[in-house]
Z-matrix of the N, CA and C atoms (Angstrom, degrees):
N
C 1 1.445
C 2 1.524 1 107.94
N 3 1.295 2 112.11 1 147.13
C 4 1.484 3 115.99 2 -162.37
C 5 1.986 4 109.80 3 -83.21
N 6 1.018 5 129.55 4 131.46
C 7 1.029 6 114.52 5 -176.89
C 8 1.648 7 123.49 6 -52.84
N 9 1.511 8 130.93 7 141.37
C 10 1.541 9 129.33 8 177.92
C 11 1.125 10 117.61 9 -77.08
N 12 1.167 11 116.79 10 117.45
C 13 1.658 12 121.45 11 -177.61
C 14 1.650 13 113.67 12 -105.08
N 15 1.584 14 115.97 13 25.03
C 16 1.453 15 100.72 14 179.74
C 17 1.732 16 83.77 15 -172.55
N 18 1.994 17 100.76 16 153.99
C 19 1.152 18 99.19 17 -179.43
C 20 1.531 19 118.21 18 -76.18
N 21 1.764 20 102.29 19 -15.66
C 22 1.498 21 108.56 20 177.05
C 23 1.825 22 121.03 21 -52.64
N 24 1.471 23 95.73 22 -25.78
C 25 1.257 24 94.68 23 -178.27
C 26 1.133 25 119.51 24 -101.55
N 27 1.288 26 115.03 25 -24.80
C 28 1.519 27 108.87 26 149.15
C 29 1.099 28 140.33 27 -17.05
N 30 1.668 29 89.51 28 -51.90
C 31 1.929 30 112.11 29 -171.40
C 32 1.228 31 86.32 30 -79.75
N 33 1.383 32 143.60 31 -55.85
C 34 1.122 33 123.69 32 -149.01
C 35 1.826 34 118.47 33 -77.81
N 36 0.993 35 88.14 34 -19.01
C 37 1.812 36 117.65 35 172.01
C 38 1.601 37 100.35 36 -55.52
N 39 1.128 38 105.26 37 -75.13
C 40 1.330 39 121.55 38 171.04
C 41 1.831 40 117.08 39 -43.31
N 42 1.003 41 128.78 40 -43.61
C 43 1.317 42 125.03 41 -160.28
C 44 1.688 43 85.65 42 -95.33
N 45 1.648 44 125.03 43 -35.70
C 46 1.464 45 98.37 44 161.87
C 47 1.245 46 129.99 45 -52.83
N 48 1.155 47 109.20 46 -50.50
C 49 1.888 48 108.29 47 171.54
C 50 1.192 49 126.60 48 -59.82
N 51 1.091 50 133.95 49 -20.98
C 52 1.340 51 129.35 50 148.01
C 53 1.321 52 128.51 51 -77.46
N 54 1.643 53 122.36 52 -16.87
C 55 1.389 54 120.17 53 163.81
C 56 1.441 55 124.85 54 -44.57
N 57 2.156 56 96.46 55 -52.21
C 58 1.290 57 127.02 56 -145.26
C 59 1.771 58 88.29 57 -75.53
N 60 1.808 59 118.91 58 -45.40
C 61 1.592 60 110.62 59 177.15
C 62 1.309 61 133.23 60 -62.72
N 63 1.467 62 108.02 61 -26.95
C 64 1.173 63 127.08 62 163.57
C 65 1.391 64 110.88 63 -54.96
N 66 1.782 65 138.39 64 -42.95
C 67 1.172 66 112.13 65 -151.78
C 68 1.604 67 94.60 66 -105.90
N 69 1.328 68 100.47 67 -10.61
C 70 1.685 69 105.99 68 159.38
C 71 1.328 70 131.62 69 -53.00
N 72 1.171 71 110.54 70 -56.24
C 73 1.643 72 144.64 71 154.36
C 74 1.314 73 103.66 72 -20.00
N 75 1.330 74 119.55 73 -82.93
C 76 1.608 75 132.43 74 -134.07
C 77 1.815 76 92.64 75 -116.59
N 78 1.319 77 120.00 76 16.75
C 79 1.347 78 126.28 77 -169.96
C 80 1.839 79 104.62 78 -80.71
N 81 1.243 80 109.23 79 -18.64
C 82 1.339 81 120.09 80 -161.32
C 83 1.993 82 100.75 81 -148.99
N 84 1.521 83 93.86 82 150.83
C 85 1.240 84 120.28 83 177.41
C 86 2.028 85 106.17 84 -73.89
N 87 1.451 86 80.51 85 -52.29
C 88 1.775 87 101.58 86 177.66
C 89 1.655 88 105.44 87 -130.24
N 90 1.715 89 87.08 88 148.65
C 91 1.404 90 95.61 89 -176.18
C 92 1.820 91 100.35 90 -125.40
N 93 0.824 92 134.51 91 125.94
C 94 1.367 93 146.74 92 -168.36
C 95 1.877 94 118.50 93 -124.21
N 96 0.954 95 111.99 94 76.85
C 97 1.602 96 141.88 95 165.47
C 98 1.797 97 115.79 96 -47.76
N 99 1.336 98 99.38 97 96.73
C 100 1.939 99 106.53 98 165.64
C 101 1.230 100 116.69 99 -112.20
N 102 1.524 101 124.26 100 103.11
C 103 1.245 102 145.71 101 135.59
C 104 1.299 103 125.79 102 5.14
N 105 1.143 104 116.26 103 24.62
C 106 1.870 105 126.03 104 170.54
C 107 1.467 106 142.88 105 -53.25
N 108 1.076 107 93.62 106 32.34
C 109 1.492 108 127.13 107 167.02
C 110 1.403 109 123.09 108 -59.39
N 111 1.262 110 142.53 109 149.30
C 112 1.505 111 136.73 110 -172.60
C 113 1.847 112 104.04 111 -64.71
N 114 0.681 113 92.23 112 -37.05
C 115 1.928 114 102.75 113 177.15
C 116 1.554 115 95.66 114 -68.76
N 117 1.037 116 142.70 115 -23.96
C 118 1.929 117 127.47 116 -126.91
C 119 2.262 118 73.08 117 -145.76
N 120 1.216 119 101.92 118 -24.21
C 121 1.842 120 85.00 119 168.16
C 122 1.372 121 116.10 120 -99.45
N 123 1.613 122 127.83 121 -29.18
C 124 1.290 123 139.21 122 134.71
C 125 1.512 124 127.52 123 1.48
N 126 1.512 125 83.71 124 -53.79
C 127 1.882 126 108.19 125 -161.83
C 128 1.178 127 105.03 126 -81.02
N 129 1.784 128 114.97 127 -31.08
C 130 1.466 129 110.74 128 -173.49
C 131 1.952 130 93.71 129 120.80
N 132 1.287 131 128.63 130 14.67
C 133 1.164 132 119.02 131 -174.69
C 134 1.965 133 116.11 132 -71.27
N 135 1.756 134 101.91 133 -19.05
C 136 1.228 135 82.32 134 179.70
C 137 2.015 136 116.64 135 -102.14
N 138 1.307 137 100.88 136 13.31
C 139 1.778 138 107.10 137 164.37
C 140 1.868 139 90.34 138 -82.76
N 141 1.279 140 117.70 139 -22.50
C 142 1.494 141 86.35 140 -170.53
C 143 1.354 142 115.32 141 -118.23
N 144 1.864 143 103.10 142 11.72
C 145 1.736 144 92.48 143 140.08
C 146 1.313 145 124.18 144 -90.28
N 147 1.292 146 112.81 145 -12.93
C 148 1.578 147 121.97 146 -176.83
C 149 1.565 148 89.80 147 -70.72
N 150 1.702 149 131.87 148 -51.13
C 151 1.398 150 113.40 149 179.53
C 152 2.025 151 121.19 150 -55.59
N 153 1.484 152 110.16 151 -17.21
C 154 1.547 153 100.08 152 -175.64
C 155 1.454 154 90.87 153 -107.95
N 156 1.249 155 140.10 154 12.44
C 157 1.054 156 129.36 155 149.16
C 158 1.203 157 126.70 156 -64.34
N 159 1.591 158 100.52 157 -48.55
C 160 1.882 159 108.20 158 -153.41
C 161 1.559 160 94.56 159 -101.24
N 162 1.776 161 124.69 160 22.43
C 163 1.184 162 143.65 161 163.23
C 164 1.220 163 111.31 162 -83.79
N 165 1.211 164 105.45 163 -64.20
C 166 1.670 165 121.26 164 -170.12
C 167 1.557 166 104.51 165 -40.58
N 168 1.683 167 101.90 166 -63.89
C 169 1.380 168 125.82 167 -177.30
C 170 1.642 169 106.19 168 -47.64
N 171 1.373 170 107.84 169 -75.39
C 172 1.592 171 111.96 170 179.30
C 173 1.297 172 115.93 171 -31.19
N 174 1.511 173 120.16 172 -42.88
C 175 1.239 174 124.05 173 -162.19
C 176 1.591 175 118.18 174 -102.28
N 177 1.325 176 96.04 175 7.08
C 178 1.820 177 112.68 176 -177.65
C 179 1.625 178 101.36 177 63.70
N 180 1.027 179 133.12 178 26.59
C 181 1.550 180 125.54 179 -177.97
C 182 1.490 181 116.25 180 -57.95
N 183 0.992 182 130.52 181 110.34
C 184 1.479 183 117.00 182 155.67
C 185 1.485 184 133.34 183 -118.29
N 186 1.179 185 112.03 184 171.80
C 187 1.717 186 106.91 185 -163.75
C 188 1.304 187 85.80 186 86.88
N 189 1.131 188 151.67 187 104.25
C 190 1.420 189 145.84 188 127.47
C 191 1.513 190 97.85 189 -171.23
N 192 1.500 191 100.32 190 145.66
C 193 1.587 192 106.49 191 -160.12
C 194 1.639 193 92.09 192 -145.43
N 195 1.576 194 92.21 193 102.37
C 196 1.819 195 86.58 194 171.92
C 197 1.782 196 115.85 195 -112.51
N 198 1.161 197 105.51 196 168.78
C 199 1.762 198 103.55 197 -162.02
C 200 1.505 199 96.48 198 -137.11
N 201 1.375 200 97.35 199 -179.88
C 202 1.476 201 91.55 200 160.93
C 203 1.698 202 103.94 201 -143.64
N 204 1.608 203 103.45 202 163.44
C 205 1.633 204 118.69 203 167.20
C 206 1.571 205 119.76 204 -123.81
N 207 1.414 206 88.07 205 -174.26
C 208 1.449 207 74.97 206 -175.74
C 209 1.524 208 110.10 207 -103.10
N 210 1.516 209 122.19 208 -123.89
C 211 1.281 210 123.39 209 -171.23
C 212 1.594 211 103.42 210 -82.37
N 213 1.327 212 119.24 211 130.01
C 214 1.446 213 115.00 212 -178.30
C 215 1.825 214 104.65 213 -115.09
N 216 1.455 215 105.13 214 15.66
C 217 1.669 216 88.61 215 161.66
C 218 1.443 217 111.44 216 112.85
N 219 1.201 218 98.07 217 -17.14
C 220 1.701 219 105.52 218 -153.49
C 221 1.937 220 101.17 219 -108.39
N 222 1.081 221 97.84 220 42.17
C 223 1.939 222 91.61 221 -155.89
C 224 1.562 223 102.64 222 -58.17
N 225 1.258 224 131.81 223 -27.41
C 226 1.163 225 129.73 224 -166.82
C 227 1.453 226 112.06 225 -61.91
N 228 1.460 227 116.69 226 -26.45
C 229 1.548 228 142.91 227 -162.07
C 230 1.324 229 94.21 228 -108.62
N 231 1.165 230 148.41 229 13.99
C 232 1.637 231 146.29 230 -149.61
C 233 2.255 232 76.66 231 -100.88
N 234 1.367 233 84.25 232 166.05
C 235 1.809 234 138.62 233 -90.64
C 236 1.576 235 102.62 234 12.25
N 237 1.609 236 91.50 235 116.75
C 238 2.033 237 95.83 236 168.73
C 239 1.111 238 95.13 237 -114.55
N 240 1.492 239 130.54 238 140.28
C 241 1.123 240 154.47 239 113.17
C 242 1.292 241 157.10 240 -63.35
N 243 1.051 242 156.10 241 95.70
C 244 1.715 243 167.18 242 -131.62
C 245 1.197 244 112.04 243 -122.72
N 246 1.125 245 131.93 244 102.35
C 247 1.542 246 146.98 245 169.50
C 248 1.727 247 122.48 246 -88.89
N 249 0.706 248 121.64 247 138.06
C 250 1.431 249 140.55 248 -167.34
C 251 1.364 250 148.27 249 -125.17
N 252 1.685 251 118.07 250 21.64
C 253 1.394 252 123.89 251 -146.83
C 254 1.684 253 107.45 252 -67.59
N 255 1.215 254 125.51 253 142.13
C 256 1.298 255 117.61 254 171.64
C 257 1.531 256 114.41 255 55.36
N 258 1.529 257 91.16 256 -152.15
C 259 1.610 258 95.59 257 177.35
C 260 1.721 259 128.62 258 -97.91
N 261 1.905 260 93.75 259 39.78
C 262 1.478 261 94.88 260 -162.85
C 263 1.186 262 103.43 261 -122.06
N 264 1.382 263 130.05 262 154.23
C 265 1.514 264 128.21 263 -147.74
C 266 1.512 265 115.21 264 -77.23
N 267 1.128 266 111.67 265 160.11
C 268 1.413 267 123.88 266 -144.73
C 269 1.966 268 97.35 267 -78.51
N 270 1.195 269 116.85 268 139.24
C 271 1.579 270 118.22 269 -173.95
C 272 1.739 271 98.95 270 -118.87
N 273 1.553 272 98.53 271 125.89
C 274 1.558 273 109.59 272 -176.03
C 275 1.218 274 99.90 273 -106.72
N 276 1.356 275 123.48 274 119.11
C 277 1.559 276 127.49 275 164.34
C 278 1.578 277 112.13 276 -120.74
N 279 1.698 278 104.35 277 140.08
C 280 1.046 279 119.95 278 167.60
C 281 1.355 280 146.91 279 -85.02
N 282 1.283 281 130.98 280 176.69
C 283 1.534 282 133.41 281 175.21
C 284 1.751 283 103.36 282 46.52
N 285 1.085 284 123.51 283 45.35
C 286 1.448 285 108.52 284 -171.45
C 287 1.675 286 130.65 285 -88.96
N 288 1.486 287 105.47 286 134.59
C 289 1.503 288 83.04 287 -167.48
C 290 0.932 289 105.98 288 -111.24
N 291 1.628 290 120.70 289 -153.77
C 292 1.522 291 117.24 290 -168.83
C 293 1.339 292 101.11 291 -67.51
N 294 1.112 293 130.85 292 -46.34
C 295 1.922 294 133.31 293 -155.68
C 296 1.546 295 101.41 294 -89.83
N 297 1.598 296 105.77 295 -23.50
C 298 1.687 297 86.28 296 164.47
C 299 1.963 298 105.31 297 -87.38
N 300 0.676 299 139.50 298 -43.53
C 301 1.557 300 143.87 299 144.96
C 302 1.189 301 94.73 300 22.03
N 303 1.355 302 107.90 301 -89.06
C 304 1.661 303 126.90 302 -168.90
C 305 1.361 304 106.56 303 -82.37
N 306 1.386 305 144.95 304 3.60
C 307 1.457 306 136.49 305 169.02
C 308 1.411 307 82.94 306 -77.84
N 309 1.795 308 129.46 307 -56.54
C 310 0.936 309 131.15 308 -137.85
C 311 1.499 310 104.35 309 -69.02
N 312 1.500 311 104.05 310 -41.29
C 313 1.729 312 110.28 311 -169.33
C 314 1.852 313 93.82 312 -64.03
N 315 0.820 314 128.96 313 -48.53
C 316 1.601 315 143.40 314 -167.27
C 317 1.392 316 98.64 315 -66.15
N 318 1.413 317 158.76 316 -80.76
C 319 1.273 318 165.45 317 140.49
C 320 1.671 319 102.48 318 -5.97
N 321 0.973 320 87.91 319 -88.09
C 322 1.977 321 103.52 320 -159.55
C 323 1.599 322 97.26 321 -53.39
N 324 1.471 323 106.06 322 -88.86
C 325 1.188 324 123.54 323 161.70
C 326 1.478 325 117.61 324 -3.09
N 327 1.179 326 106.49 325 -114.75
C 328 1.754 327 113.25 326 -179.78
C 329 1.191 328 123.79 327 -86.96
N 330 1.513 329 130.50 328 30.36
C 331 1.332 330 134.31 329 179.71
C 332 1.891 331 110.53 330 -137.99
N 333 1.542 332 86.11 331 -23.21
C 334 1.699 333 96.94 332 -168.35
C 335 1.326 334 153.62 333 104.62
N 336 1.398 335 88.82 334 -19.00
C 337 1.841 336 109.22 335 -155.78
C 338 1.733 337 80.91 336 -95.87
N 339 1.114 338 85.28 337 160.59
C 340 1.688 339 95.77 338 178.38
C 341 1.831 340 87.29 339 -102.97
N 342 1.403 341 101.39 340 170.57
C 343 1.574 342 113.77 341 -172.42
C 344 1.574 343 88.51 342 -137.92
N 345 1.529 344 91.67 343 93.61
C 346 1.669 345 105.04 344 -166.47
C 347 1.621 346 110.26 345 -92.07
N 348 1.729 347 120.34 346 -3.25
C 349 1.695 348 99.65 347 165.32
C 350 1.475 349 99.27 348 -83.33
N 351 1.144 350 129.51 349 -11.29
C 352 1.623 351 109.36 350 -178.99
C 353 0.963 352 99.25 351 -92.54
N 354 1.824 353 151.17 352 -13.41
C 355 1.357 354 137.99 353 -178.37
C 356 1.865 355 95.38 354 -61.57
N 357 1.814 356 91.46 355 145.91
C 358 1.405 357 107.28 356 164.79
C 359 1.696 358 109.44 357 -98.21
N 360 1.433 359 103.06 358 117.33
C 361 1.442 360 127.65 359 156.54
C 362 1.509 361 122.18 360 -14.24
N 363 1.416 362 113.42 361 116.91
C 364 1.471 363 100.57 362 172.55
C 365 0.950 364 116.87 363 -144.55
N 366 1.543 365 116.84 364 143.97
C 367 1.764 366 115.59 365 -158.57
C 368 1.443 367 136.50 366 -67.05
């Protein structure tokens, strides 16, 4: 990146980076997080984004914006997943497979309820 030679661009530097989180942010109703990490693809993490993928689609869902990360620590619990509806705090579930995948998108997702024996525990 080129060095900044003025405070104008600073600002303007700045008001891009906050544009660009903002439209990240507010791009989706739900945000849905897969753990794609060498441990978390191992586990089977990418049959069970391919399952909240070919959900979304099947089910015409829109507003929902899923991503992926990488290893978040938890390998024992791998496929992890992180759900996000609205403005309510983010739900990490573990070991997930394909059929919880789609309970999860169906429940959590577009119904609401959290699907709390697969949530992972936190202290």
């Amino acid at each position: 990146m080129p060095a900044v030679k003025s405070l104008d661009e600073l600002k303007r530097l700045k008001e891009d980076a906050i544009a660009k989180r903002n439209a990240k942010t507010t791009a989706g109703t739900a945000q849905v997080t897969v753990a794609m990490g060498t441990c978390g693809i191992a586990a089977g993490a990418r049959e069970t984004m391919r399952a909240i993928l070919d959900t979304i689609e099947a089910d015409g869902l829109s507003g929902v914006v899923v991503k992926q990360t990488g290893c978040m620590g938890l390998c024992e619990l791998e496929p992890i997943v992180q759900v996000e509806v609205g403005g309510a705090a983010k739900v990490t579930y573990g070991k997930v497979s394909v059929d919880q995948a789609k309970r999860i998108m169906k429940e959590h997702v577009v119904g609401g309820h959290v699907v709390a024996e697969l949530v992972i525990p936190t202290k």
